[in-house]
C-alpha positions, 0 to 999 in steps of 0.5 A, a space after each residue: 246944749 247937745 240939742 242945740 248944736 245939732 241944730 247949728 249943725 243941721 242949719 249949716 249943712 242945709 247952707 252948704 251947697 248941694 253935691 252931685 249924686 254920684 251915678 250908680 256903679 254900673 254892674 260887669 264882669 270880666 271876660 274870661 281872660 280879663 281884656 275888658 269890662 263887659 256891662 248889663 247895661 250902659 244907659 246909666 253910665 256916668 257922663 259929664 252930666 251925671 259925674 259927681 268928678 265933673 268940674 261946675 264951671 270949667 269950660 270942658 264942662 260946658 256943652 255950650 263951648 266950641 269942641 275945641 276949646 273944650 279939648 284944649 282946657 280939659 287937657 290944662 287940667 289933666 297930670 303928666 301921667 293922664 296925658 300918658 294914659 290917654 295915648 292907649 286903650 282901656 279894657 281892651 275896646 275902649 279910650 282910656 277915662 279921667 273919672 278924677 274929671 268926670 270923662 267917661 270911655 268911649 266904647 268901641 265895637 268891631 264892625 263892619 257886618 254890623 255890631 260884633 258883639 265879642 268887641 262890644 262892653 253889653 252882657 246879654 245884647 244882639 245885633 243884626 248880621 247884614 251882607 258883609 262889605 263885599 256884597 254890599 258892594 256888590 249891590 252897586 247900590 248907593 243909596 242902599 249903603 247909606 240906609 245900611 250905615 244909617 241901620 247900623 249906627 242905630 244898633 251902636 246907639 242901641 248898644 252902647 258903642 261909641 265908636 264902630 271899627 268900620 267899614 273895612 275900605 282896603 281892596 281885593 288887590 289879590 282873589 286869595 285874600 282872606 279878609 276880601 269878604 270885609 272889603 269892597 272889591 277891587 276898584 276904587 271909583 265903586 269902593 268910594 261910592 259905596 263907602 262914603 254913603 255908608 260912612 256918612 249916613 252913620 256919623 249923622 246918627 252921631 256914632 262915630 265911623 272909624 274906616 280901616 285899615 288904612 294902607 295897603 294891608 290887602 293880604 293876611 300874609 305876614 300881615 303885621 311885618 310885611 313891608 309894602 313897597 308901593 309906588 306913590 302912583 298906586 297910592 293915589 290912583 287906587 289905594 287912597 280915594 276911599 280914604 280921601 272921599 271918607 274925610 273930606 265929604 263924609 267928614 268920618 271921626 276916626 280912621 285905623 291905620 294898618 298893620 303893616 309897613 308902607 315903603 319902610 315905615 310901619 302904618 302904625 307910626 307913619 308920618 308920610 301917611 297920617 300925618 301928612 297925606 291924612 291931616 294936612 292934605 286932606 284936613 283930618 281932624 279926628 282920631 287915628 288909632 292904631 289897629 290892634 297891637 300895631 305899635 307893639 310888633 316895632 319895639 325900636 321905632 316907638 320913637 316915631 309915633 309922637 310926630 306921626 299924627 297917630 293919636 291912639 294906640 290899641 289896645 294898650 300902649 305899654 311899649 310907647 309909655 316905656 320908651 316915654 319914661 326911658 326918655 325922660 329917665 335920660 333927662 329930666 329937661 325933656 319931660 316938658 318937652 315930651 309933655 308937649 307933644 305927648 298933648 298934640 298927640 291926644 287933642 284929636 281924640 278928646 277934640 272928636 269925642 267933644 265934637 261927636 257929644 260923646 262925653 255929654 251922652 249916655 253911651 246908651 239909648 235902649 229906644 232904638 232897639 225897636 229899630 232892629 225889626 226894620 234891619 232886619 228887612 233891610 238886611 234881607 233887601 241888601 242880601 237879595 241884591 247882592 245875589 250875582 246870576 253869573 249862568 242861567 242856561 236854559 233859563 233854569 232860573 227861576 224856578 217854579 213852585 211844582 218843581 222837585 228841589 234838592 239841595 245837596 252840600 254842607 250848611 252856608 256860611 253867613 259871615 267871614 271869621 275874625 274882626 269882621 264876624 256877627 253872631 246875628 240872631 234870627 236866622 233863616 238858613 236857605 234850606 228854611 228859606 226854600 222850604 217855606 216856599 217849596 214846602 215839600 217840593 224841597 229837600 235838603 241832604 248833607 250826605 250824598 243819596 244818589 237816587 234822591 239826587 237823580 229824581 230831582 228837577 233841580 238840584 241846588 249845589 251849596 258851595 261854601 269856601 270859608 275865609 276870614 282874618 289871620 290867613 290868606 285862601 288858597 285858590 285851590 282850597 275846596 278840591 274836595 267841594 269841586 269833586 262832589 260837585 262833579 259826582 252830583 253833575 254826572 247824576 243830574 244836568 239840572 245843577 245850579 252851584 249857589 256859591 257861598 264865598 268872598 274867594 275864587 277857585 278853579 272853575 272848570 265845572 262851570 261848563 256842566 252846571 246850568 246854573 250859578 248864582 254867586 252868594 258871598 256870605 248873607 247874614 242872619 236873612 240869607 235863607 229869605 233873600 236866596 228863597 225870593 230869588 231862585 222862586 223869581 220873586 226877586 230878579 237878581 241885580 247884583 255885579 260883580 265888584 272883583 274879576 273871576 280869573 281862570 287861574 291864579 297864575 294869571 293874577 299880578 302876584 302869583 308868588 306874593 307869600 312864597 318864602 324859601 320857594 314854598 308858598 305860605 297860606 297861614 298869617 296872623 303871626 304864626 308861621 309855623 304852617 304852610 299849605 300843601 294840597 288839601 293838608 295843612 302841615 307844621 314846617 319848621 324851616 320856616 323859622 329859617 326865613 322869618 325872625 321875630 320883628 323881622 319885616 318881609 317885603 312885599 312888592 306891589 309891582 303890578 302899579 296901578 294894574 289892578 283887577 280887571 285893570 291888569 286882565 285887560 292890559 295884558 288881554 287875559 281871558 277871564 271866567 267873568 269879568 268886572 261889573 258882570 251880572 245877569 238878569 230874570 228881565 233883559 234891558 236896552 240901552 240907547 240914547 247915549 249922548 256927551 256933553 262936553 264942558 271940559 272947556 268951560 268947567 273941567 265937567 262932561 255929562 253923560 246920557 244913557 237911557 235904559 228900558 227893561 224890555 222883559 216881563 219882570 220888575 229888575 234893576 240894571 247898572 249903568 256902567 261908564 268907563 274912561 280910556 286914555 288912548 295915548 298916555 306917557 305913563 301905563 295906564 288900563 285899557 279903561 277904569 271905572 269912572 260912574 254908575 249908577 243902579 236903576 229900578 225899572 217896571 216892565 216896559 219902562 224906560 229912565 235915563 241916567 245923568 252921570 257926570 265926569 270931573 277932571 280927576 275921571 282923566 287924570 293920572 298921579 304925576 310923580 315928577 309933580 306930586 299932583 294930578 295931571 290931565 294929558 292933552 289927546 283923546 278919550 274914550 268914553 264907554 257906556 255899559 253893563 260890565 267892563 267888557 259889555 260896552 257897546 257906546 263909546 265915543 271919543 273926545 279930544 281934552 
């Protein structure tokens, strides 16, 4: 009989139908203060593919289905508290799962200088540190920033990230910012232009973009309770059309609003913003999340979030769920109505996570970790265009091989401190790069040898200014590199300055060195890229994204941080420190003018005037202007001609020919700048409008096609709300910086 019933039991069992088996548990282990999961590997990690939770059948299920109706039945399926949950983070840098249903998280990793592994959920990975965001920029090259957005949406593939925190789209609006090595520079034609190439290039790899920080957060000075008080003008004009073209034409997944206030309402929860401008302007479908802690510095407006059109709340939500459950402790009939909305809020995110396959995928895929060797390359092309020649007395560069090199100064800086910083791997520091091709004509000293100094050739200055999230830069910081710099000038004539900085500083030395090529900071293939240059087997094509004013008195905000008349170099919350000279002292009056939560106003009154737009309105002298940067070759313009359809389809089509009439192969950049003579509001002198960069043999000659829009002669119209294209006369410019234009030509709208 037992015989018997144990082989009824074994015909049952092969009846039933089969279970899925479960995925393995994934090995991890906690950081060191348990803010998130870190994992030796994510190419296993259960997806709705592999989940024993996933539900056979149901429509969310079903890669087959429209991302939308996935959205909306997974969360039919999802409880009250699901709901909740699925409005905040997990493990500090991932969405929050639904294992009950087979949802996995979506890992997030901070960018934009590549994957920063400290964000990342891999034990034991690398990524490749590129140039930052500025000199990206500063390579005005655009193609080159899709092949930079393509390389690192293969890392994150590599990686297992989700979601990429980048790239950072804010604006030098001020020289001192501390996060200007993230951003792209000061002008919005030349930040869309390489934003959106980088942005687009990326969402094709299938990893999801989330540019940031979105609005108006350009200063790290009590950056999370500074109140912005910026005109709807500025907003458009300068503030907006990376964000515009981020959405509309690179379609970009996810978006990061900003720490502070935007005229009143936090960035955090606006509704002005995202929820109108974002969403139902520009079409934005996909995920706003908050930047980190956001939502928790405005404990008394959590009530604004819901009808906001934020959709996620980094890193946790703990402050929203609370005012949640207050409300509904308040009446029991507004938790279906807070149900309701609680399911607009999440639709985005599991809408975008469906659309991008997240869900259907291993975060994973090791076989793109072959692609890193090429990166490599590429960071080093990108490294060696974003190099600016800004002086080149005498032709002191390039340098030849037989020459006696000195390098004096501390080590370079490869990358900015804070959200932004990339570990890297594989470094070339610039004193291996000026070895392996000087070899013993090289040398490099970090103290001071005053003989060795005078019997060199040349001597490389290395200027390092450091600067990164949580404090804003003094424009005098590095009085102490200038006066070593002055030591070394009065030893040696023949000083190139290498400056390794994403902020300005007093200049008065320019006039006793030879030479300067601007660096910013290079990433892991600096020392290769700086090698090729200064030897002339690269000649330098970068230009400068941001003006080099003489003295920051003469920028549009001067006082922007003073508080009880003393200025405040140290954010990121503390404010506990202000700068004094060359020494960073506690001041306790501070707690005099900043209570905790209390929001400082910050106003942005310089409108549109800014960069070399307000140096140009106000005609002051600069040290270099916008779009500036030298060549080993020289080039020749001519051939400028207009063809105006204004009439027929709102369009002109300029012509530029360009012939490099030197003896090396270079690039140029072909600038055109747009001035509207007479304006019924202020408007600059003249605004960047088209470029575009060009590669030319010796002796050979291109000719650049750009085109103008009606939007390249409009101003934001507050008494409309709309872009306005005045009748009279335009200029239009053609050259190689903003005040290098030797063509213009003025048509009649």
């Amino acid at each position: 009989m037992k015989s018997q019933l144990i082989i009824i039991l074994l015909l049952i069992t092969c009846l039933l139908p089969a279970q899925k088996k479960a995925a393995p548990k994934v090995k991890y282990e906690s950081d060191v203060t348990g803010a998130r999961k870190k994992f030796e590997s994510l190419d296993d990690h259960y997806h709705l593919g592999t989940s024993s939770n996933t539900i056979k059948g149901a429509i969310y299920a079903d890669v087959t289905q429209p991302a939308a109706e996935r959205a909306r039945d997974l969360i039919r399926r999802l409880t009250f508290e699901e709901k909740l949950a699925l409005t905040g983070g997990y493990f500090g840098f991932q969405t929050t799962p639904v294992e009950r249903l087979g949802i996995r998280p979506a890992f997030m990793a901070d960018a934009s200088q590549g994957v920063r592994l400290q964000t990342s959920s891999l034990l034991n990975a690398k990524s490749t540190s590129f140039p930052g965001m500025m000199p990206l920029a500063s390579t005005w090259n655009t193609e080159l920033a899709g092949e930079f957005g393509k390389a690192i949406g293969d890392e994150c593939l590599a990686l297992g990230v989700d979601i990429l925190l980048g790239p950072s789209i804010n604006f030098q609006r001020l020289s001192v910012g501390g996060r200007n090595f993230e951003y792209m520079g000061e002008d919005p034609c030349l930040t869309t232009a390489i934003s959106f190439p980088y942005i687009d290039a990326m969402e094709k790899t299938g990893i999801l973009s989330c540019p940031k920080v979105i609005l108006v957060n350009d200063i790290e000075f009590c950056r999370h309770i500074e109140n912005v008080i910026v005109s709807e003008r500025a907003l458009r004009e300068i503030y907006l059309p990376p964000w515009e073209k981020a959405i509309k034409d690179a379609d970009c997944s996810t978006i990061m609003t900003s720490n502070n206030l935007i005229n009143g309402v936090p960035a955090a929860m606006s509704k002005p913003i995202t929820g109108d401008i974002l969403r139902k302007e520009y079409g934005f479908k996909g995920m706003a999340m908050t930047d980190w802690q956001n939502s928790n510095y405005f404990p008394t407006m959590q009530d604004l979030i819901l009808p906001s059109g934020e959709t996620l709340l980094m890193p946790l939500n703990e402050k929203f769920a609370n005012w949640v459950k207050a409300e509904i402790a308040k009446s029991p009939t507004r938790k279906a109505e807070i149900e309701i909305l609680l399911e607009n809020m999440i639709y985005p995110n599991q809408y975008i996570l469906f659309k991008k396959g997240v869900y259907d995928r291993a975060p994973q895929d090791v076989n793109y970790l072959k692609t890193f060797e090429a990166h490599k390359v590429l960071a080093r092309k990108t490294a060696e265009e974003a190099i600016v020649l800004l002086k080149n007395d005498k032709n002191i560069l390039p340098i030849a091989n037989d020459k006696k090199i000195v390098m004096y100064g501390k080590p370079e800086i490869h990358s900015g401190k804070g959200s932004g910083f990339v570990i890297g791997y594989d470094h070339v520091t610039f004193a291996d790069g000026l070895k392996a091709t000087y070899g013993d004509n090289f040398t490099w000293v970090e103290k001071m040898d005053e003989k060795l100094i005078k019997s060199a050739d040349v001597v490389l200055f290395n200027f390092s200014k450091s600067s990164g999230e949580g404090r804003d830069i003094p424009f005098e910081e590095g009085i102490k590199e200038i006066e070593e710099l002055n030591k070394v000038t009065r030893l040696n004539k023949n000083v190139v300055v290498l400056m390794n900085s994403c902020n300005v500083m007093p200049m008065d030395w320019l006039k006793d060195v030879k030479g300067l090529l601007w660096c910013y900071f290079l990433g892991q293939e600096r020392g290769n890229a700086i090698a090729n240059v200064i030897s002339g087997k690269v000649s330098p094509s970068g230009k400068l994204p941001f003006t080099i004013e003489k003295s920051f008195a003469d920028s549009p905000d001067p006082d922007f941080n003073y508080i009880g008349g003393r200025p405040y170099w140290f954010g990121n919350n503390q404010y506990k420190k202000y700068w004094l000279g060359e020494v960073a002292e506690y001041d306790t009056a501070f707690s005099n003018y900043v209570k905790p939560f209390q929001t400082l106003p910050v106003y942005y009154d310089e409108e549109t005037l800014v960069g070399y737009r307000w140096y140009d309105y106000h005609k002051i002298p600069v040290h270099f202007d916008f779009g500036f940067g030298m060549s080993y070759s020289k080039f020749a313009l001519s051939n400028f001609k207009l063809q105006n359809n204004y009439a027929d389809n709102g369009t002109m089509t300029v012509e530029v020919s360009v012939k490099n009439t030197g003896k090396c192969e270079a690039k140029e950049v072909v600038q055109i700048y747009v001035s509207d003579k007479v304006s019924s509001v202020v408007r600059a002198p003249k605004e960047l409008k088209a470029f575009q960069k060009v590669s030319l043999q010796p002796g050979e000659q291109k000719t650049v096609k750009l085109v103008l829009d009606q939007r390249a002669f409009a101003f934001w119209d507050e008494t409309t709300d709309n872009w306005k294209v005045e009748s009279g006369e335009f200029v239009i410019a053609a050259g190689n910086s903003s005040e290098n234009l030797p063509f213009l030509e003025t048509v009649v709208l």
